[in-house]
C-alpha positions in Angstrom: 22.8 31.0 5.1 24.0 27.7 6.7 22.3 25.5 8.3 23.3 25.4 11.7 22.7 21.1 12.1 23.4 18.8 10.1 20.5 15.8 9.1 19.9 12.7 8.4 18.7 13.0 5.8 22.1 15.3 4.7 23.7 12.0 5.4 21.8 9.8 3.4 22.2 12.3 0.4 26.0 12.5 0.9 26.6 9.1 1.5 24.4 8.1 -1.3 22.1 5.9 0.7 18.4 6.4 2.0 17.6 7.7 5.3 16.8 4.5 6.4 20.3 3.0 6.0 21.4 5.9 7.6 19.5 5.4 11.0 20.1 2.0 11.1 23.9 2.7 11.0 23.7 5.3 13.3 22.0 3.5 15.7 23.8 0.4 15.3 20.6 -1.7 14.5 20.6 -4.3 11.4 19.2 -4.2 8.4 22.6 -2.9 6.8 25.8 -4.4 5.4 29.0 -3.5 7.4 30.0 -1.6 4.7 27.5 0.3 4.0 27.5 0.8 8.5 31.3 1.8 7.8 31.0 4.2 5.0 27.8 6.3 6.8 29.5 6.6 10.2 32.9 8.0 8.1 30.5 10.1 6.5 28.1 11.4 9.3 31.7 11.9 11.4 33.4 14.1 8.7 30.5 15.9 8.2 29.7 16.6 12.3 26.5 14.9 12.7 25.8 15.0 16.2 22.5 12.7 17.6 20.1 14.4 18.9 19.5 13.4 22.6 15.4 14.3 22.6 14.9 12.4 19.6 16.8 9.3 20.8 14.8 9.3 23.7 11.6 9.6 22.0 12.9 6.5 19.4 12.8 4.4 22.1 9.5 5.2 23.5 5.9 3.6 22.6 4.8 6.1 20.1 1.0 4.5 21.3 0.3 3.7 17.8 0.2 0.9 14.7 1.5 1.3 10.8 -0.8 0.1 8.0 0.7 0.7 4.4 -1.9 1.1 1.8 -0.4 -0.3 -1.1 -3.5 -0.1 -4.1 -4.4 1.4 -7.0 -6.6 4.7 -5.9 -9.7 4.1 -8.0 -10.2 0.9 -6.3 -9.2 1.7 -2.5 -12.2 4.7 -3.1 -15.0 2.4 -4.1 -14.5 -1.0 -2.2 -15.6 -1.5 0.9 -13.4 -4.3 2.5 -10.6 -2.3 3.4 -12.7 0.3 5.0 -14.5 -2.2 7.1 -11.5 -3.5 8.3 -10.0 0.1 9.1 -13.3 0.7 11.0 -12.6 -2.3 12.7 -9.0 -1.7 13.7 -9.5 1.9 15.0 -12.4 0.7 17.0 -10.1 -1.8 18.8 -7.2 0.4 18.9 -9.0 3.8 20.1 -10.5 1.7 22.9 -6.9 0.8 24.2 -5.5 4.4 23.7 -3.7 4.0 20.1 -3.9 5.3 16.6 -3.8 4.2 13.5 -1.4 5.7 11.0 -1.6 5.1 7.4 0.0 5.3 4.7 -0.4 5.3 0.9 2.0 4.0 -1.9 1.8 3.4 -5.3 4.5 -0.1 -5.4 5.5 -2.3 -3.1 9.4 -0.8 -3.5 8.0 2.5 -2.2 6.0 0.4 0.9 9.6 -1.4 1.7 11.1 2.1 2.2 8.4 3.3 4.9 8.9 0.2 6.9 12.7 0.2 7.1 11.7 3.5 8.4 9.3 2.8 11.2 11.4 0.0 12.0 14.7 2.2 12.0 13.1 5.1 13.8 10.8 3.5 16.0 7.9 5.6 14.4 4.9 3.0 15.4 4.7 0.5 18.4 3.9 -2.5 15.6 3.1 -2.8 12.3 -0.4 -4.9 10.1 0.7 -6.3 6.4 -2.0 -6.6 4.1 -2.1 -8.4 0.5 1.0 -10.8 1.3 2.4 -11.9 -1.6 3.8 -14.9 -2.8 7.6 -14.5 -2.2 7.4 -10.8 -0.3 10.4 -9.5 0.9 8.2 -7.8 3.8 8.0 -11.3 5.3 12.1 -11.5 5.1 12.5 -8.0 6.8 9.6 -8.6 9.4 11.6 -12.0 10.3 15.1 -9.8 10.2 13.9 -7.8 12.4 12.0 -9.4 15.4 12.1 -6.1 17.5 9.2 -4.7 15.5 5.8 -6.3 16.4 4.2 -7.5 13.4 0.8 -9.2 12.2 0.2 -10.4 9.0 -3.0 -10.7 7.6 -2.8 -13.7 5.6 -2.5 -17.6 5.7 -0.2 -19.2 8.3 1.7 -20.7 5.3 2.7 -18.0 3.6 3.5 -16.0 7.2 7.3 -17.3 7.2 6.8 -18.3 11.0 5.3 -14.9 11.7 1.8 -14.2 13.4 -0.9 -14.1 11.2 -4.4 -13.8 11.2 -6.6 -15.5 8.2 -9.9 -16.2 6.8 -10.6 -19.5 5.6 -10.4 -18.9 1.9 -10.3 -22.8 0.9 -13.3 -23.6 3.0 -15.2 -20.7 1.4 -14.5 -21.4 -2.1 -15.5 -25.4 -1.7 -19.0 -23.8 -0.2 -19.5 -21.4 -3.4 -18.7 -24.1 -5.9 -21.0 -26.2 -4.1 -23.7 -24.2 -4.3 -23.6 -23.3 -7.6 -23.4 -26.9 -8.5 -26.8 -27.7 -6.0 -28.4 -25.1 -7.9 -27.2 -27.2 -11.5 -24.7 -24.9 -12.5 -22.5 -27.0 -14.9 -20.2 -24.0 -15.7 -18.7 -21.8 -13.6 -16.8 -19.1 -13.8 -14.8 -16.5 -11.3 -13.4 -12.9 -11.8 -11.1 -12.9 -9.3 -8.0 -10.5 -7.8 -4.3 -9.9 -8.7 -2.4 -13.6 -9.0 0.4 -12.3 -6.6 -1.7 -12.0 -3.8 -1.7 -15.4 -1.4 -4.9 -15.2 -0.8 -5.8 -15.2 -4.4 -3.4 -18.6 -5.1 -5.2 -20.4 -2.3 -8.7 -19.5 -3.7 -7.5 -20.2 -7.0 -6.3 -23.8 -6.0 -9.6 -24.2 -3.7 -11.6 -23.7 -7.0 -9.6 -26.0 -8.9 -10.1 -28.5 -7.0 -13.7 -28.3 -5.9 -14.3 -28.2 -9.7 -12.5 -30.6 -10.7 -13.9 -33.0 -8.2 -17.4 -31.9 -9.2 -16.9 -32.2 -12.8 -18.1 -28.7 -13.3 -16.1 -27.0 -16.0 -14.6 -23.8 -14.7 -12.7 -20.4 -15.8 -11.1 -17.8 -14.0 -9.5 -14.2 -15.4 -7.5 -12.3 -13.0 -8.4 -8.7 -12.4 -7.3 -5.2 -9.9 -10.2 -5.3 -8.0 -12.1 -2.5 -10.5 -15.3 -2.1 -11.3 -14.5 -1.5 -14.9 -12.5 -4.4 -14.7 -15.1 -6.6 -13.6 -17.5 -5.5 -16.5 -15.3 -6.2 -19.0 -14.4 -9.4 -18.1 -18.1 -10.1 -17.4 -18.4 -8.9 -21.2 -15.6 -11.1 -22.2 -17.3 -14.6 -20.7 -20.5 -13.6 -21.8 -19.4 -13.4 -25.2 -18.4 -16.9 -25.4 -20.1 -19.7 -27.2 -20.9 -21.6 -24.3 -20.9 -18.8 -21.6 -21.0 -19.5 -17.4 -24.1 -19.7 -16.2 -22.9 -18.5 -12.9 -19.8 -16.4 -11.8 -18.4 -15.3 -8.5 -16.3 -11.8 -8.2 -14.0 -11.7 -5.5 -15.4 -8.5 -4.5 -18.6 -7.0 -4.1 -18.3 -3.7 -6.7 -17.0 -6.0 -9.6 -20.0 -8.4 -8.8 -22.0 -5.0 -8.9 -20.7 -3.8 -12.3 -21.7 -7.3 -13.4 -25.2 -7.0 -12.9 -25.0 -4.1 -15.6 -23.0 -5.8 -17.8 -25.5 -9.0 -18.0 -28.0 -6.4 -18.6 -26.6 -4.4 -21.3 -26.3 -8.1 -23.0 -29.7 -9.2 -22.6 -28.9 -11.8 -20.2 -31.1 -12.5 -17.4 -30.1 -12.6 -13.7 -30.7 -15.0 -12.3 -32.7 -16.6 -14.8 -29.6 -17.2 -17.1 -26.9 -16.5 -15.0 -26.1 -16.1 -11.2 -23.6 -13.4 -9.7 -22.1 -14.1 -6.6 -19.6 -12.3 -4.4 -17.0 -13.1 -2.1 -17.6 -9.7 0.0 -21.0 -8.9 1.4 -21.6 -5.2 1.9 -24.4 -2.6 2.1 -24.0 -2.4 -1.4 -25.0 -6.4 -2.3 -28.0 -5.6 0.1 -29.3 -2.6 -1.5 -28.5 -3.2 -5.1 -31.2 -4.0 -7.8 -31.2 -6.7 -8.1 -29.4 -7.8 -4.6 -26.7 -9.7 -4.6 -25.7 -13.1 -3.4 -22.4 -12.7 -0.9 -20.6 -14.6 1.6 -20.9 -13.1 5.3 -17.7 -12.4 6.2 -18.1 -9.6 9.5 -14.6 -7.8 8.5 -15.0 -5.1 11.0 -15.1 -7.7 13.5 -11.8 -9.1 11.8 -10.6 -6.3 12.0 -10.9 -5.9 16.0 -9.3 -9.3 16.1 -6.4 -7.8 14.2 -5.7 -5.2 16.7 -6.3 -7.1 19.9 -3.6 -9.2 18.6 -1.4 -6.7 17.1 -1.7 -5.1 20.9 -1.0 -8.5 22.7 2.1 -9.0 20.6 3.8 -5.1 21.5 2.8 -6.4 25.3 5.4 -9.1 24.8 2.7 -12.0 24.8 2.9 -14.7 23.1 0.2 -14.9 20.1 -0.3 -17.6 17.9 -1.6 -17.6 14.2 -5.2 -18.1 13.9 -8.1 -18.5 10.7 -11.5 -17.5 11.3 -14.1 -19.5 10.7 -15.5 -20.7 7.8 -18.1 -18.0 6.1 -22.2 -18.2 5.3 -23.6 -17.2 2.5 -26.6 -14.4 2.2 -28.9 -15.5 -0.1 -30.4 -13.0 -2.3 -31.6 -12.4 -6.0 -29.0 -12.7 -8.0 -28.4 -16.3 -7.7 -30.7 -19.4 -8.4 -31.0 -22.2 -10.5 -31.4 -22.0 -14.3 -34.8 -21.1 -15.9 -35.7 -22.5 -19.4 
């Protein structure tokens, strides 16, 4: 039986490019060379591709909703709580003003590229939220290529490429942990922190250096995925040491968590002989035994911020970048000065 229209998607297969490329060429938008614009019009022509006069009406309505791509390894995303917060966040915001939130998952960032060249080539979302910028992404170079698709990043105004962004103040919250560790007479210090490509992890990373450095505290840092089991073991790893860290801050609150029962398996007191700390406060650091010592970050909050501005930019306002301020820490058991 043949099929009675042809696709897009039979394009892209004939002419040996994704369906992306294909819709930007058909609808004469950038993001592809003029060769590649040549070759699927020849192609799409000889095989009788006709558009379809609904759908390009509908392409170039508001579709009354925003993109997030999920880019994370699944046994983290189900177990920490930040990025649920901030979903809560966003869909309160966004549900308010009559919009949606669609997300979706991917296992690299290759396979996220590929489903924003879509919604930006098809028009699928009104505007689009980056999470986790990295240093050097490309999805700052296509965001900037293509100014037509509202876009916020969630990240520092640095590392936005001129874009508008939305931060927390990561620099001045890692000088206020170091501090306090040292009040407390912390002489080393240690953090268990996330994935090195992330900006936000190279500005804390510097922020530590520095704080330490000016302190004369002696510091340490392994790089992690977020994991619980990851946080364990390297918990394991520094406890191991001749000269262990008397205190350590996770950079999230279930490897902080998983720490408690590694110091415990080991025989080392908390807080007596070592204070956990971590960068994400939850219900979890509230409830745990013993609680846990967290910075007081209100990401639901940050997350309404996120859409409000998301929602001002598709209104064709002007927004500019902006960094919360600087966090509090919750003090709770895990963390004190050092006994004996």
């Amino acid at each position: 039986m043949l099929k009675s229209k042809v696709t897009i998607s039979d394009v892209a297969k004939a002419a040996g490019v994704s369906s992306s490329a294909v819709s930007y060429a058909l609808n004469d938008k950038p993001g592809v060379s003029a060769a590649t614009r040549d070759k699927v019009l020849k192609v799409a022509d000889k095989m009788g591709w006709k558009p379809n006069s609904a759908a390009k009406a509908l392409s170039n309505a508001s579709t009354q909703s925003i993109g997030l791509v999920l880019t994370y390894d699944t046994h983290v995303l189900s177990v920490e709580t930040y990025t649920m917060e901030l979903i809560a966040g966003l869909t309160a915001e966004l549900e308010a003003e009559g919009y949606s939130l669609l997300v979706r998952s991917s296992h690299s960032q290759q396979s996220e590229m590929d489903v924003l060249k879509e919604w930006i080539a098809t028009g699928a979302v009104d505007g689009v939220l980056l999470m986790n910028i990295e240093l050097g992404d490309p999805r700052v170079e296509l965001f900037a290529e293509h100014p037509e698709m509202p876009v916020l990043l969630l990240c520092d105004s640095t590392m936005a490429g001129g874009l508008a962004s939305l931060a927390d103040d990561e620099q001045g919250a890692a000088h206020l942990l170091v501090d306090y560790c040292h009040e407390l007479g912390h002489q080393r210090i240690a953090r268990i922190a996330g994935p090195e490509r992330y900006g936000h992890t190279f500005i804390r990373d510097n922020a530590f250096m520095e704080e330490t450095a000016e302190l004369d505290v002696q510091y340490s840092c392994f790089h992690t995925n977020y994991s619980p089991a990851e946080g364990q073991r390297c918990t394991e790893r520094l406890l191991s040491l001749s000269k262990p860290p008397t205190a350590i801050i996770y950079d999230n609150d279930v490897m902080a968590l998983a720490a408690v029962k590694a110091a415990n398996a080991m025989g080392v007191s908390v807080p007596d002989r070592l204070s956990i700390i971590s960068w994400d406060d939850s219900f979890l650091c509230s409830v745990s035994a013993p609680s846990i010592t967290a910075l007081s970050r209100d990401v639901v909050t940050h997350g309404k911020r996120a859409a409000r501005m998301l929602l001002d930019l598709i209104d064709g306002k002007q927004v500019d970048s902006y960094t919360e301020e600087a966090s509090e820490l919750v003090f709770r058991e895990s963390s004190g000065p050092l006994v004996g």
